[in-house]
C-alpha positions as CSV (number, residue, x, y, z in Angstrom):
1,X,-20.6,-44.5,56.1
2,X,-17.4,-46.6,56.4
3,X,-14.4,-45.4,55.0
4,X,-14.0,-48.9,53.3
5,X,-16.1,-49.9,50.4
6,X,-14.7,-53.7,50.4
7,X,-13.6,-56.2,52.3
8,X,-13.5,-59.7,51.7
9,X,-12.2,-61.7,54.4
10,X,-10.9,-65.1,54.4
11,X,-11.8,-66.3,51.2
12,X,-10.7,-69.8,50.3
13,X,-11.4,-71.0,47.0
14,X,-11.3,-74.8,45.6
15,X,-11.3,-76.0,42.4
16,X,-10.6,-80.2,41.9
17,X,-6.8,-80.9,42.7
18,X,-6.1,-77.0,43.5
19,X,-6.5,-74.6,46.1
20,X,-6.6,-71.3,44.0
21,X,-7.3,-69.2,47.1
22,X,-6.5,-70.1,50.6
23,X,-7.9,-67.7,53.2
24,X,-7.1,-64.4,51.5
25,X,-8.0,-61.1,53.0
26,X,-8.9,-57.7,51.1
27,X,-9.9,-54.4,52.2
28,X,-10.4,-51.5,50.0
29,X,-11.4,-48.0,50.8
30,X,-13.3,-45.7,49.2
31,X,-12.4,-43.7,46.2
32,X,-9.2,-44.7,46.0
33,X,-7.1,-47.2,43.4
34,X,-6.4,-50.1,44.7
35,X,-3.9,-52.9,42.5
36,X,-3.3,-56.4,43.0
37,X,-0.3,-57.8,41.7
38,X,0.6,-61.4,41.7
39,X,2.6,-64.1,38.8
40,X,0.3,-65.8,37.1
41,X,-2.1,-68.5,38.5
42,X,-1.3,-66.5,41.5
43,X,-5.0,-66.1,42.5
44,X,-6.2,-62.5,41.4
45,X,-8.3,-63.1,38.7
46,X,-9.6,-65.8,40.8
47,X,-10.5,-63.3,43.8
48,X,-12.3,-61.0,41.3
49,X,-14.4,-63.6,40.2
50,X,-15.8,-64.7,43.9
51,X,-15.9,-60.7,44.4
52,X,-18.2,-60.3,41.3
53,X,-20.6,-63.4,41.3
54,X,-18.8,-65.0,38.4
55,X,-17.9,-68.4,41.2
56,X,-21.6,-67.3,43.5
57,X,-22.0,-68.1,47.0
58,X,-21.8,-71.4,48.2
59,X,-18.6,-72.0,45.6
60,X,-16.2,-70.9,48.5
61,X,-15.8,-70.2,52.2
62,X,-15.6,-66.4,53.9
63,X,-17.3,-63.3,53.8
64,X,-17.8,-60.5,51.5
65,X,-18.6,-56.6,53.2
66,X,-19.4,-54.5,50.6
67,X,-20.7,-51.3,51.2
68,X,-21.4,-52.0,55.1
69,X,-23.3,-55.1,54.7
70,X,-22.6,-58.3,54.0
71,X,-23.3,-60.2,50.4
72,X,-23.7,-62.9,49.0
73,X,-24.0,-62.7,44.9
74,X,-25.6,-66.2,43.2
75,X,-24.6,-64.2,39.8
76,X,-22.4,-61.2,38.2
77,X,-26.1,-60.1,38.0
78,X,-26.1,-59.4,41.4
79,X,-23.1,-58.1,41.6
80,X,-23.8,-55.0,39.0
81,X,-27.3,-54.1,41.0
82,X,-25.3,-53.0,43.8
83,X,-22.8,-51.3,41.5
84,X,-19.6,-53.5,41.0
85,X,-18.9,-53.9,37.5
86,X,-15.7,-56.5,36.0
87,X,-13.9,-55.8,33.2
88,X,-12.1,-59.0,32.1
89,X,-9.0,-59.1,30.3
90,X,-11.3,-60.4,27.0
91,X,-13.3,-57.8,26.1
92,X,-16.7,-59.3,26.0
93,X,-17.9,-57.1,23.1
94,X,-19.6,-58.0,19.7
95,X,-17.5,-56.9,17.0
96,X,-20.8,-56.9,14.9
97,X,-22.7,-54.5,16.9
98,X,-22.9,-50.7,17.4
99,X,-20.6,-49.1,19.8
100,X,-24.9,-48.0,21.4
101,X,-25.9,-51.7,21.2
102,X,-22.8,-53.0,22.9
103,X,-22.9,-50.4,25.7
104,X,-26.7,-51.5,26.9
105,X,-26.2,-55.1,25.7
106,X,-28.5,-56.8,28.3
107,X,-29.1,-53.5,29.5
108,X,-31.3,-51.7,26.7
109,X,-33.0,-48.5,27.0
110,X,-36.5,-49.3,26.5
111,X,-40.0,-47.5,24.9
112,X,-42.1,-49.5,26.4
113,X,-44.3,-52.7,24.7
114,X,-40.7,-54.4,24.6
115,X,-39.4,-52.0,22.3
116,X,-35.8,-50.6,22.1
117,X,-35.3,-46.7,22.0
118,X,-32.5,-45.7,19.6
119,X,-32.8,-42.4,19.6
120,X,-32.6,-42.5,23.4
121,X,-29.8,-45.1,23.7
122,X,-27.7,-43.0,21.1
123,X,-27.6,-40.4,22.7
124,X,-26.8,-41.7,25.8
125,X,-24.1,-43.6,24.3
126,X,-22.9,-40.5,23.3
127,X,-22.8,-38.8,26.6
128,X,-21.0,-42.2,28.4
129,X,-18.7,-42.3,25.3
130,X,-17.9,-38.0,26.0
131,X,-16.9,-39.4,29.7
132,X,-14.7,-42.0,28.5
133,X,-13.0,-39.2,25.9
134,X,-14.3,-41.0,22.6
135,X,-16.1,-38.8,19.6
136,X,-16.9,-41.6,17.5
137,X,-20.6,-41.7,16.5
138,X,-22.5,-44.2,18.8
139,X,-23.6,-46.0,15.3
140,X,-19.9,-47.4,14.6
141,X,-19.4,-51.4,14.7
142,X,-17.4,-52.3,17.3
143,X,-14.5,-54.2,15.1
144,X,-13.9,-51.3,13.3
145,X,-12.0,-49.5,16.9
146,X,-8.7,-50.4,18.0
147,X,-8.5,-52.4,21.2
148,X,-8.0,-49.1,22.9
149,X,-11.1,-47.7,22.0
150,X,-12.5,-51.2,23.0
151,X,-11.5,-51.0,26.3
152,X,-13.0,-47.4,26.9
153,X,-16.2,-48.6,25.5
154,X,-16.3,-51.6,28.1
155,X,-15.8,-48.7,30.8
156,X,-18.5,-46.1,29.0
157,X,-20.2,-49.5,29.6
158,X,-19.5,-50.2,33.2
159,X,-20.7,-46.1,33.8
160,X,-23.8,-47.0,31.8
161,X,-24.8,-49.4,34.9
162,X,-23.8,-46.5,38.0
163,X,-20.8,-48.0,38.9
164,X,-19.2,-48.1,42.4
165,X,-16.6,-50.6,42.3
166,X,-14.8,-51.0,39.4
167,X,-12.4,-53.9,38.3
168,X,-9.9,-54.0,35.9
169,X,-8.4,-57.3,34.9
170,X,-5.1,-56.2,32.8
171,X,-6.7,-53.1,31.2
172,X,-3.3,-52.2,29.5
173,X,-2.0,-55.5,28.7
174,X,-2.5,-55.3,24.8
175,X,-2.3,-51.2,24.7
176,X,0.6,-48.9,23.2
177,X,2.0,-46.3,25.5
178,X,-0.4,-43.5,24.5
179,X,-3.8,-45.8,25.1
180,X,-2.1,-46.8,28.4
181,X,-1.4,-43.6,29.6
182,X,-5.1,-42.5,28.6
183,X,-6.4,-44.8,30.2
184,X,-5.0,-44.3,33.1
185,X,-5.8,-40.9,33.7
186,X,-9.6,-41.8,32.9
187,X,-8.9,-44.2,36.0
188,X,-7.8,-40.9,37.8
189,X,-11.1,-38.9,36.7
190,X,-13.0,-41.5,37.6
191,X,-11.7,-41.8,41.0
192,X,-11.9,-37.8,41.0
193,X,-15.8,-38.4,40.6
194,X,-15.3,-41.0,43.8
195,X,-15.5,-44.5,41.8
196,X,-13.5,-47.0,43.6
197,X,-11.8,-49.0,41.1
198,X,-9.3,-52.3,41.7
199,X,-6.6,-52.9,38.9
200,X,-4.8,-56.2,38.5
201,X,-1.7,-55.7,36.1
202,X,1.8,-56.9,35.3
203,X,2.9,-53.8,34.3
204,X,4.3,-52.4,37.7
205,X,5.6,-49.4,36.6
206,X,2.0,-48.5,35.9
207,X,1.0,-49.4,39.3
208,X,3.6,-46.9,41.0
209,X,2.4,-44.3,38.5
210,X,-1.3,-44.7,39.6
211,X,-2.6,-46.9,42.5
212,X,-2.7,-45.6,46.7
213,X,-2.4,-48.8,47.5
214,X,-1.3,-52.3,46.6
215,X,-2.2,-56.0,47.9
216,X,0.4,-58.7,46.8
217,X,-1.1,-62.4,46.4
218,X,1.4,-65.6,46.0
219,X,0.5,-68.6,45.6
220,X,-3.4,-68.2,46.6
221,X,-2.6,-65.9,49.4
222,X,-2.2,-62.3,50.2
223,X,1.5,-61.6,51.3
224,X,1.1,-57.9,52.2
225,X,-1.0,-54.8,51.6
226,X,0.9,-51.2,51.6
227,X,0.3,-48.0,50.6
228,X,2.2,-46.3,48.0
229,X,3.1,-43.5,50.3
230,X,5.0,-46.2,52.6
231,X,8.6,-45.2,52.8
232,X,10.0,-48.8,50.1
233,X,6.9,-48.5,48.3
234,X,8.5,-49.7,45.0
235,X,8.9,-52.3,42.5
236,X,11.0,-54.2,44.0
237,X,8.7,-54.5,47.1
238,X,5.9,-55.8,44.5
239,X,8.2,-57.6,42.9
240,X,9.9,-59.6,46.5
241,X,6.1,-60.3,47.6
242,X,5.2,-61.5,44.1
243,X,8.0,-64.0,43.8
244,X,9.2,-64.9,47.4
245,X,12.7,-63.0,46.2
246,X,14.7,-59.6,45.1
247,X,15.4,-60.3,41.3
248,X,18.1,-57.7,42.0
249,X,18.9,-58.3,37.9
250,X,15.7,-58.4,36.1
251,X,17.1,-60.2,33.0
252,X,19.6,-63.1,33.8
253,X,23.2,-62.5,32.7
254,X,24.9,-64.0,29.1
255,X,28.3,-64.2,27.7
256,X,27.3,-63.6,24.3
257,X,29.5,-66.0,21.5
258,X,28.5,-64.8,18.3
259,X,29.0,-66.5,15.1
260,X,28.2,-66.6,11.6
261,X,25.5,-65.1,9.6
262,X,22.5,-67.3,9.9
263,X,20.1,-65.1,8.0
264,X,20.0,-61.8,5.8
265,X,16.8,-59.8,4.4
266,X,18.1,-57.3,1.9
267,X,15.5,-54.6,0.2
268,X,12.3,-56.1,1.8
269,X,9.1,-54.7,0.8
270,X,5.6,-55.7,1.3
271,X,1.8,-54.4,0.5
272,X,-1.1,-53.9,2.5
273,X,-3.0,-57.5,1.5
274,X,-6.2,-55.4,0.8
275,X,-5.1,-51.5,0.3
276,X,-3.8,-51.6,-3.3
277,X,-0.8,-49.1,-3.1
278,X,0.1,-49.0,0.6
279,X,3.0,-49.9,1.5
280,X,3.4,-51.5,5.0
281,X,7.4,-52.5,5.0
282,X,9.4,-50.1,2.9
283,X,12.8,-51.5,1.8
284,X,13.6,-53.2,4.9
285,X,17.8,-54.6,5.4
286,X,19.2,-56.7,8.5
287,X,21.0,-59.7,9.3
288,X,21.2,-62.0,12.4
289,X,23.5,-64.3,13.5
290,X,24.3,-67.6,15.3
291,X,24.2,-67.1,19.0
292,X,22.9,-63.4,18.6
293,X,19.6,-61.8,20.2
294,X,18.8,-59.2,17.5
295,X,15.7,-56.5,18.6
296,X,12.8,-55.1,16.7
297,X,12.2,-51.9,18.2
298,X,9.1,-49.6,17.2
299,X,6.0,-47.9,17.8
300,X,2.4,-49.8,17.2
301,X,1.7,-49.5,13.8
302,X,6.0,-49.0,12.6
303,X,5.0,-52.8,10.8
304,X,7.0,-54.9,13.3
305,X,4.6,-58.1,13.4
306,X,3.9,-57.4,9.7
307,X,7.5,-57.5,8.8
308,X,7.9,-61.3,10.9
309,X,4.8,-62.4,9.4
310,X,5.9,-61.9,5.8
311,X,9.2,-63.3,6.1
312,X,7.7,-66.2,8.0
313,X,6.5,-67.5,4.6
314,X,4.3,-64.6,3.3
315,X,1.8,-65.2,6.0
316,X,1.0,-61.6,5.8
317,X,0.8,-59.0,3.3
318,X,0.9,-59.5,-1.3
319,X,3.7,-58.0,-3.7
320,X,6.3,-58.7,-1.6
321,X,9.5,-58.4,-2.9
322,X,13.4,-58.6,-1.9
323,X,15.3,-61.7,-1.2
324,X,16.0,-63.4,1.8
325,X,19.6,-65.5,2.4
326,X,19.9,-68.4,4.7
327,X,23.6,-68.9,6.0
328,X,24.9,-67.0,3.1
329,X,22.8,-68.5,0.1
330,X,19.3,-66.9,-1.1
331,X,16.3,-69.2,-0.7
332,X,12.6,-69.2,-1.2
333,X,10.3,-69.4,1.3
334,X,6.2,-69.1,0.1
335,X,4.9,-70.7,2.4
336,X,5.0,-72.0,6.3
337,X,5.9,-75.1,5.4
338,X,9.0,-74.0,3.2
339,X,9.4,-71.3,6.1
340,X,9.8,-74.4,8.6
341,X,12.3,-76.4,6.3
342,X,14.5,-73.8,5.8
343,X,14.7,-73.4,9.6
344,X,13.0,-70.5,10.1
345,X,10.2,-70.2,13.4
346,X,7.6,-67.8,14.3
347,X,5.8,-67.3,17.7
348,X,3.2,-64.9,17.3
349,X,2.3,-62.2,19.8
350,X,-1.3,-63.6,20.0
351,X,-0.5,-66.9,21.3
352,X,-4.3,-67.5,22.6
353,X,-5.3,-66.7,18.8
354,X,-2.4,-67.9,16.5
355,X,-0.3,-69.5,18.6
356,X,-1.9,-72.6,20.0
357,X,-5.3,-74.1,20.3
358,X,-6.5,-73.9,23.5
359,X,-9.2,-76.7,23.4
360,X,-6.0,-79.2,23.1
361,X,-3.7,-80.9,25.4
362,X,-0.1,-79.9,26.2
363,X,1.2,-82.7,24.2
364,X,-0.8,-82.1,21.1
365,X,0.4,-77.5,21.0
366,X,4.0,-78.9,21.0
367,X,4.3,-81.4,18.6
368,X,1.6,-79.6,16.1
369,X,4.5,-77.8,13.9
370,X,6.7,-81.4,13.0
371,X,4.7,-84.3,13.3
372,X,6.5,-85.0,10.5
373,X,9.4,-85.7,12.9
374,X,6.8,-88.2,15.2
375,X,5.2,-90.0,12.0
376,X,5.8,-93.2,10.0
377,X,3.9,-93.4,7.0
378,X,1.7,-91.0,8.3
379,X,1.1,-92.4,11.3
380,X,2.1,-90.6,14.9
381,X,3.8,-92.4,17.3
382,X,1.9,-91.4,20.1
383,X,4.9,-92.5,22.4
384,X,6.8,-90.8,20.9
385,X,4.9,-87.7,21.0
386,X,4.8,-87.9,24.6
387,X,7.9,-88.6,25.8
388,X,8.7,-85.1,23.3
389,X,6.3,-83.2,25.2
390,X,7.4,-84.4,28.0
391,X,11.2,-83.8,27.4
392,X,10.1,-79.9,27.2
393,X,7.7,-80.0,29.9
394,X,10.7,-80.8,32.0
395,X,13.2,-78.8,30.2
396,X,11.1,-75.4,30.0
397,X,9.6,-75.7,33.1
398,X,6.2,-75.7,32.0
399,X,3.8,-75.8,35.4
400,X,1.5,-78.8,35.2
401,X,0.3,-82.1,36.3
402,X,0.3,-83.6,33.1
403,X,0.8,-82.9,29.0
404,X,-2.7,-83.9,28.9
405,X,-3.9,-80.5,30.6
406,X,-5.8,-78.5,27.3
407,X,-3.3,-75.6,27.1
408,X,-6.5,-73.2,27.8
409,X,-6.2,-74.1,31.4
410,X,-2.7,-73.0,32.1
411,X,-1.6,-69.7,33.1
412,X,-0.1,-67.1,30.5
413,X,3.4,-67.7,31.2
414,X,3.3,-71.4,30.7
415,X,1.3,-70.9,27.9
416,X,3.9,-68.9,26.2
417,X,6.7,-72.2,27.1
418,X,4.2,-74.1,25.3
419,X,4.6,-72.2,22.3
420,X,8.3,-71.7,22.6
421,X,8.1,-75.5,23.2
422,X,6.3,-76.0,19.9
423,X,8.8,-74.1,17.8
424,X,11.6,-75.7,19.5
425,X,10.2,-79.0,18.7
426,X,10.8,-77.8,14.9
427,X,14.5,-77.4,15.6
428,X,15.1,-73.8,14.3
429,X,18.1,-71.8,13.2
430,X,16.6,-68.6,13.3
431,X,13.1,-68.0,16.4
432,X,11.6,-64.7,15.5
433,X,10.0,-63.8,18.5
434,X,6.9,-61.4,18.7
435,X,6.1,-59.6,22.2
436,X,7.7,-62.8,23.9
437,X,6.5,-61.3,27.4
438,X,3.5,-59.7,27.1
439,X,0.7,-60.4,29.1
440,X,3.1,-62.4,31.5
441,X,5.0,-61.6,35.5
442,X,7.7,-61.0,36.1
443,X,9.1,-64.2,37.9
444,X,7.7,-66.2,34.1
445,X,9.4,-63.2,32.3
446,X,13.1,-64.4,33.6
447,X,12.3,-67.6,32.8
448,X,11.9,-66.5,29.0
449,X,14.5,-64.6,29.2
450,X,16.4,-68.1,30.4
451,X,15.0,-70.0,27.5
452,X,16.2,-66.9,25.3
453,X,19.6,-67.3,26.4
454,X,20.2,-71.2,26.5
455,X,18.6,-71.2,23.0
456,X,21.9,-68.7,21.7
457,X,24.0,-70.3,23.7
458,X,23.1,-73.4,21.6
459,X,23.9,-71.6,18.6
460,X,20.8,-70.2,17.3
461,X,19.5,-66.8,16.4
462,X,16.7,-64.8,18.0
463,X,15.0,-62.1,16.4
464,X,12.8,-60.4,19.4
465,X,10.0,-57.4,18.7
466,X,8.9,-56.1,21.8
467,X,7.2,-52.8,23.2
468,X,8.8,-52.7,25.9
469,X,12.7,-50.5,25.6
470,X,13.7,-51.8,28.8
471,X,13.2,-55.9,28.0
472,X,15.4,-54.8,24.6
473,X,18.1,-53.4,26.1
474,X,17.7,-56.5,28.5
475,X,17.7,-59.4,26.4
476,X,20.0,-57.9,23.1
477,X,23.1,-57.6,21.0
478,X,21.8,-55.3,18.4
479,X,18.5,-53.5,18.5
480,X,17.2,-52.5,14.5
481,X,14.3,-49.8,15.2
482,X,11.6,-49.5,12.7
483,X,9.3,-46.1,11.4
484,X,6.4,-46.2,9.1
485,X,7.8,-49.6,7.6
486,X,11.5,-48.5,7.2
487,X,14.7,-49.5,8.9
488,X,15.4,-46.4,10.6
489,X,18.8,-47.6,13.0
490,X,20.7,-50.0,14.0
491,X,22.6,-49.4,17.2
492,X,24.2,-51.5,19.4
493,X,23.2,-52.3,23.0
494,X,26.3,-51.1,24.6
495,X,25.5,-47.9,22.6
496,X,22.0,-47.7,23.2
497,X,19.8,-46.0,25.3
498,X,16.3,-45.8,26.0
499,X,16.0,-41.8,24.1
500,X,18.0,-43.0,21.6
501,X,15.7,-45.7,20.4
502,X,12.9,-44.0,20.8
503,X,14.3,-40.9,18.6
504,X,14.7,-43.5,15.6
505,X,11.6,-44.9,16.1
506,X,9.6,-41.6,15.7
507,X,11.9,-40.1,12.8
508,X,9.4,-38.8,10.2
509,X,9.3,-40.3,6.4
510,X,10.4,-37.9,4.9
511,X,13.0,-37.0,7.2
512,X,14.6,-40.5,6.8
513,X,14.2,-39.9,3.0
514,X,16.0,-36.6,3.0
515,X,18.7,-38.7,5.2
516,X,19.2,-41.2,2.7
């Protein structure tokens, strides 16, 4: 037996117009964890696919060795008989189904004469869910678990079908720190019972933590493959292979001119829209102002995206009270529309759900919040609405052919200048900003941050929510952090510090009481 499960050797991939892959070379050994990290549209996904059958044989040129011999998969059927299982970055479970049902989904545990055995495929969901480190009875529908939980089901999943090779496409992208960190160390059980697993992510730190090795891939080819015991095995390695440069500063510097007040929330409080009597955002109090990058720091669950959504004209939450002041004067905002008069945007932190449609064109995601601004007498002026899309095309760098692409084809950094683009388009004062990065590399990361910047340096306010300390401390002037729905600090960034934030943002309710 080889000491290399994998290796896939010059695999060239073509899709109409594009070379996604050009003669790209991997070779993974046995039991180990393997990570490729790459910016988006960079190839990986792409590789995993021709790995797993999704794009069969005959779709590309090269070889595949897998397990000493050479395959050739017509399916992602084919693929999972020999024991290499793809977890994508959408979960591809049924919120409607059983934890049990999603598990052997296309898989089920049989009584014979076509018949299902629950019994049976209960209780070995139970056992594959006791590997994974869930208790939840087998019986539970799916969309009642956190993403977290989702993504351990997909693995109790992938164990449910003897897995060899494991792939994980972004496992932690939409997990807080404590699903992250469990899921990694199921990685490291796993591998402790010798599954091979490969782990594409954008969070390099994660990688460090947890792979022996890494492959690099730019541009639809692989740079360099190093173990994580080389002496320079680092970030900044992964990050000089991933972007054909040292980012020696990993957020680009600003003079900050800061002016006026642009907006004010005093005593803001809203309800759970269906719990009668739970309060989500508890007497919340802040201001922002012109030219100023103001943070939202807090745990999942604090209420950070449930505190933007209200203000962003009550799109969230019901007996909301407290009063919001636009340059100095109090205003009422009900609604999206009034939200978007009063100059007051809102890019959501699910940009693929809320954020744009993804069956549409470029053109159409931009100008979608102010055709007002394109129409005469309710016409569009489809010039018009081109030469707008493509004045932020340019502008924002956004990496396509055409405004014509449907947004669902880009990559996820361009995606997100799509949506900046569209709130842009509405000419804001104040851009709240929810998890403006996530999901995104680090060479389309400074670019946000760039867009960030030239948008204060133009005078407006950013409000920016993220998970991640270090892209706070990055990007802001002030950082607010948030407990349990309350305002718990404001400190600023030349005062703060990683600990710091992270003390007010686990101070206990009633502590915070007694402290007030």
């Amino acid at each position: 037996m080889t000491s290399e499960i994998l290796e896939m050797r010059g695999i060239t991939k073509t899709f109409p117009g594009v070379k996604a892959l050009q003669d790209v070379t991997l070779t993974v050994r046995r039991g180990e964890i393997h990570a490729i990290c790459g910016e988006n549209g960079a190839g990986k996904s792409t590789l995993m696919k021709v790995l797993s059958g999704v794009y069969p044989h005959g779709t590309y040129e090269g070889e595949i060795v897998y397990d000493g011999d050479e395959v050739r998969f017509g399916s992602i059927n084919d693929s999972e008989a020999k024991g290499i299982v793809i977890i994508h970055q959408e979960l591809a479970l049924v919120p409607y189904l059983s934890i049990a049902e999603n598990i052997f989904l296309g898989n089920e545990v049989r009584a014979g004469r076509g018949m299902i055995d629950w019994n049976k495929a209960n209780h070995q969901a139970s056992r594959l869910m006791e590997r994974v480190g869930l208790k939840e009875n087998p019986t539970t529908p799916i969309g009642q678990l956190g993403v977290g939980k989702q993504q351990l089901i997909e693995i109790a999943k992938a164990l449910s079908k003897d897995v060899k090779l494991l792939i994980l496409d972004e496992p932690t992208a939409a997990l807080n720190d404590n699903d992250s960190e469990h899921l990694l160390g199921l990685l490291r059980q796993l591998k402790d019972q010798g599954i091979t697993s490969i782990m594409i992510s954008h969070k390099l730190r994660e990688l460090t933590e947890i792979a022996d090795t890494v492959t690099v891939i730019r541009d639809g080819r692989t740079i360099e493959t190093f173990a994580m015991t080389d002496p320079g095995a680092n970030e900044n390695r992964m990050i000089r292979g991933m972007v054909g440069r040292d980012l020696e500063h990993r957020f680009p510097d600003r003079e900050p001119q800061i002016g006026d007040e642009v907006l004010r929330v005093e005593n803001w409080t809203v309800h759970h829209p269906t719990q009668a009597g739970r309060v989500v955002i508890d007497d919340a109090s802040f201001t922002v102002r012109a030219g100023e990058v103001v943070g939202i720091a807090g745990l999942m669950g604090a209420g950070r995206t449930e505190l933007a959504m209200s203000l962003f004209g009550r799109s969230y939450g019901r007996d909301i009270s407290g009063q919001i002041y636009k340059d100095g004067a109090p205003v009422e905002i009900p609604d999206v529309s009034a939200a978007i008069e009063h100059g007051i945007a809102y890019a959501t932190e699910d940009r693929k759900r809320f954020g744009l449609n993804l069956i549409e064109d470029i053109r159409s995601n931009i100008t979608s919040a102010a055709l007002d601004k394109l129409a005469t007498r309710g016409w569009v002026d489809g010039n018009e609405e081109l030469r707008a899309a493509e004045e932020y095309r340019s502008s924002l760098n956004i990496r396509t052919p055409s405004v014509s692409v449907p947004v669902g084809k880009l990559s996820g950094g361009n995606q997100q200048k799509v949506v900046l683009a569209k709130w842009l388009f509405t000419t804001p004062d104040v851009l709240i900003l929810d998890e403006p990065t996530r999901g995104i590399d680090v060479g389309a990361k400074y670019e946000i941050y760039t867009i960030i910047n030239r948008m204060v340096a133009e005078g407006k306010a950013v409000v920016v929510i993220s998970s991640e300390l270090p892209e706070l401390l990055g990007t802001c002037d002030r950082i607010y952090t948030l407990a349990f729905g309350r305002i718990t600090g404001e400190v600023p960034v030349a005062e703060a510090t990683q600990e710091r934030l992270m003390e007010l943002m686990t101070i206990e309710r009633d502590a915070k009481d007694r402290a007030s």
